[in-house]
C-alpha positions in Angstrom: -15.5 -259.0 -88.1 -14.5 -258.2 -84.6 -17.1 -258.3 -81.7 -17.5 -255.9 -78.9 -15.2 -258.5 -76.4 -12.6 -258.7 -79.6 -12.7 -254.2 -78.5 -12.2 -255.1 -74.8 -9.7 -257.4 -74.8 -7.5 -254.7 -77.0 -8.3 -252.0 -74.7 -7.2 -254.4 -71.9 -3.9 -255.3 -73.6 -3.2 -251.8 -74.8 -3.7 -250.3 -70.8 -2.0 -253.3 -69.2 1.3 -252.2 -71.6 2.2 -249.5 -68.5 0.0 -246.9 -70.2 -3.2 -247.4 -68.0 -1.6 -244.8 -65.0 -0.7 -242.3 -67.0 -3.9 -242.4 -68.8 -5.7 -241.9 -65.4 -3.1 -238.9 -64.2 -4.2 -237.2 -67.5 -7.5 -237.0 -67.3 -7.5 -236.6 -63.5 -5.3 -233.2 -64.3 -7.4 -232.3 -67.5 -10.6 -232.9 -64.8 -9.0 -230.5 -62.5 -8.5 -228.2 -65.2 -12.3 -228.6 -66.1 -13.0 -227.3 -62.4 -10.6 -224.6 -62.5 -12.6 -223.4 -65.1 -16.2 -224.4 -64.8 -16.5 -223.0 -61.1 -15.4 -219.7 -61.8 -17.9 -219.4 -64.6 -20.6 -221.6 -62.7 -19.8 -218.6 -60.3 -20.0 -215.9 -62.7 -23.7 -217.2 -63.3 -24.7 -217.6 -59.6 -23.4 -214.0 -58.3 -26.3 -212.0 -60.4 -28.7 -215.3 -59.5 -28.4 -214.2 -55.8 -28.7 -210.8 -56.1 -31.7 -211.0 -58.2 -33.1 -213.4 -55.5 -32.4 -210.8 -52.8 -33.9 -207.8 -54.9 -37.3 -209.3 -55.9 -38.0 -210.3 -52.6 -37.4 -207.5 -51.3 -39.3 -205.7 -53.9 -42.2 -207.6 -53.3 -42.1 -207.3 -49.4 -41.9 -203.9 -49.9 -44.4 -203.5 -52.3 -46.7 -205.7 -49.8 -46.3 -203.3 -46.8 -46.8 -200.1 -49.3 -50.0 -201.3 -51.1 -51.0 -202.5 -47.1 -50.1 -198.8 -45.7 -51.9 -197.2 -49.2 -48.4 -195.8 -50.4 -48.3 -198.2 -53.4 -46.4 -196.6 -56.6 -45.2 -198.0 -59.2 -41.6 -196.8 -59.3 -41.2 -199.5 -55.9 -40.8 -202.2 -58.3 -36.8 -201.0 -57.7 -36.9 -200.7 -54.1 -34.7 -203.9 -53.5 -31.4 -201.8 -55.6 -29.3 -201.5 -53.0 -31.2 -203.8 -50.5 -30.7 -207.2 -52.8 -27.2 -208.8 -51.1 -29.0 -207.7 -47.5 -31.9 -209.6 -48.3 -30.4 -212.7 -50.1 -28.5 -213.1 -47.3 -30.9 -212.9 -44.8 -32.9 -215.7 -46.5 -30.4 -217.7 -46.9 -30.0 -217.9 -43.1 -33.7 -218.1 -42.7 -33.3 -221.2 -45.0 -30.5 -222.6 -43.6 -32.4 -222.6 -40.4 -35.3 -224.4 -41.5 -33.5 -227.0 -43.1 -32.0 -227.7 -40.1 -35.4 -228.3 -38.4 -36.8 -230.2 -41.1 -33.5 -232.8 -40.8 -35.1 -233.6 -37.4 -38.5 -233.9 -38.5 -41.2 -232.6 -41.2 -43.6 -231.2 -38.8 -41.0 -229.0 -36.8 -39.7 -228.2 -40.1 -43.1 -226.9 -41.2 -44.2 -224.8 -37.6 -40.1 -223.3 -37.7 -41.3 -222.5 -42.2 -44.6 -220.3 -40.0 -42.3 -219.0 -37.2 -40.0 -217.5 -39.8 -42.6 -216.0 -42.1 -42.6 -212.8 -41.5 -39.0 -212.3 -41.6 -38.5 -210.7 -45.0 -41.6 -207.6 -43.6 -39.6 -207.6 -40.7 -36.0 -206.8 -42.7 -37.4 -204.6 -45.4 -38.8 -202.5 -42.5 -35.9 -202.4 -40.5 -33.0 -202.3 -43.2 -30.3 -201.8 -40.2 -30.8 -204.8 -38.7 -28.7 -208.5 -38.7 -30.3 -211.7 -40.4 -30.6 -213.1 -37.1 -32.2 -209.8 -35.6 -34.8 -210.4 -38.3 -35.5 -213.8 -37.7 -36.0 -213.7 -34.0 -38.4 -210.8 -34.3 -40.7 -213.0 -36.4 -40.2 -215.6 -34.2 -41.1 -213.4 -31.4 -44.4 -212.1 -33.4 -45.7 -215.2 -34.7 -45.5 -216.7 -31.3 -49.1 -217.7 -30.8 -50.0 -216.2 -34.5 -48.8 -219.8 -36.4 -52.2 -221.3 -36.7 -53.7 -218.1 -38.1 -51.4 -217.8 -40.7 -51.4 -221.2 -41.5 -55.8 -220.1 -42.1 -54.8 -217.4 -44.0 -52.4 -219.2 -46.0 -55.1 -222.2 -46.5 -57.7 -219.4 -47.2 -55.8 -219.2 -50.9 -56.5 -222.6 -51.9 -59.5 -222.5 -54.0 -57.6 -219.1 -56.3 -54.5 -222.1 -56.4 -56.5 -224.6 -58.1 -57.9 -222.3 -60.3 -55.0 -221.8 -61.4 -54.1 -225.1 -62.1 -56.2 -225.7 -65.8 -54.2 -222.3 -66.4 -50.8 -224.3 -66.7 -52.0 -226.3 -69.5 -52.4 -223.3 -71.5 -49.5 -221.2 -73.4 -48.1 -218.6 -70.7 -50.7 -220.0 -68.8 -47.9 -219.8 -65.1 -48.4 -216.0 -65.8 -52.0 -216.2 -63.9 -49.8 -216.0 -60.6 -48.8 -212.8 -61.8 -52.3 -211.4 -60.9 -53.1 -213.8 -58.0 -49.5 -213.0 -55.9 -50.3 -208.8 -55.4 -53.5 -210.3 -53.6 -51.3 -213.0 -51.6 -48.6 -211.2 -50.6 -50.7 -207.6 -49.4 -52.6 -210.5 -47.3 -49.8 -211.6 -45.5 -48.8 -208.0 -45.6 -51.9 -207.6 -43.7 -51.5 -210.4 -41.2 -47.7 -208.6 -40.3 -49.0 -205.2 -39.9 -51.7 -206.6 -37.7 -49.4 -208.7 -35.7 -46.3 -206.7 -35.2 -46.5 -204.4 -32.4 -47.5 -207.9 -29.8 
């Protein structure tokens, strides 16, 4: 009965007969054929990913502010349509941004996370205007506003860990479904307050 080195040493004898190169060249084309075809499908996947991304948080924002401004219907749930590339884009800047921060430290990472905040209020109420545009205005806004937020953001915690026994429970995650309307018309709140500074 052969053993598992009686195995290796044939493999070794069988690749050291000139067939060990070609074996690599083959697989390194059949890996690039692989690619060829993974990342346009990987792609396929990600394209409606993004846009989704962009439309629900637009959607939300915008349901925020109308709720906030007592203009909340239900049909808004669609706002982010033709809005959802705009917006995706515009936090992927904002996140592209904050990583850089948080490569030079946590803490400037986390102060730049309250700087940016309001960015998304900010774009959804002015549709016209560049990622960057966006971002500096809620720079600009939250200047001297950071530790308020932060209060108001803090000021949750208790409705968080109540919903923390909820995730042991069958559909149990969907209890943020009724606590995010109340977060997000806060900090809806805290942008209508602080925007004209």
């Amino acid at each position: 009965m052969k053993r598992a080195r009686d195995y290796r040493r044939e493999a070794w004898v069988a690749l050291g007969e000139g067939q060990y190169w070609p074996f690599v060249g083959a697989m390194f084309i059949l890996m690039l054929i692989s690619a060829a075809a993974i990342i346009p499908s990987i792609l396929l996947l990600l394209v409606p990913l993004f846009y989704l991304i962009g439309f629900m948080s637009w959607s939300y924002s915008t349901m925020a502010l109308s709720t906030i401004r007592r203009r909340m219907k239900f049909e808004l749930f669609s706002s982010g349509w033709g809005h959802g590339w705009h917006m995706f884009w515009v936090l992927c800047v904002q996140w592209t941004y904050l990583q850089l921060w948080f490569l030079l430290l946590i803490i400037p990472g986390i102060i730049k996370s309250f700087s940016y905040a309001m960015t998304p209020y900010i774009a959804v109420d002015n549709p016209d205007w560049t990622a960057n545009q966006c971002i500096t205005e809620s720079r600009r806004i939250m200047y001297g506003n950071k530790w308020r937020y932060f209060c108001l953001n803090i000021s949750f915690i208790g409705w968080y860990l109540l919903l923390i026994p909820a995730a042991f429970f069958p559909c149990g995650t969907l209890a943020q479904l009724f606590l995010q309307p109340y977060v997000q018309t806060a900090c809806a709140a805290f942008y209508e307050d602080i925007k004209n500074f």
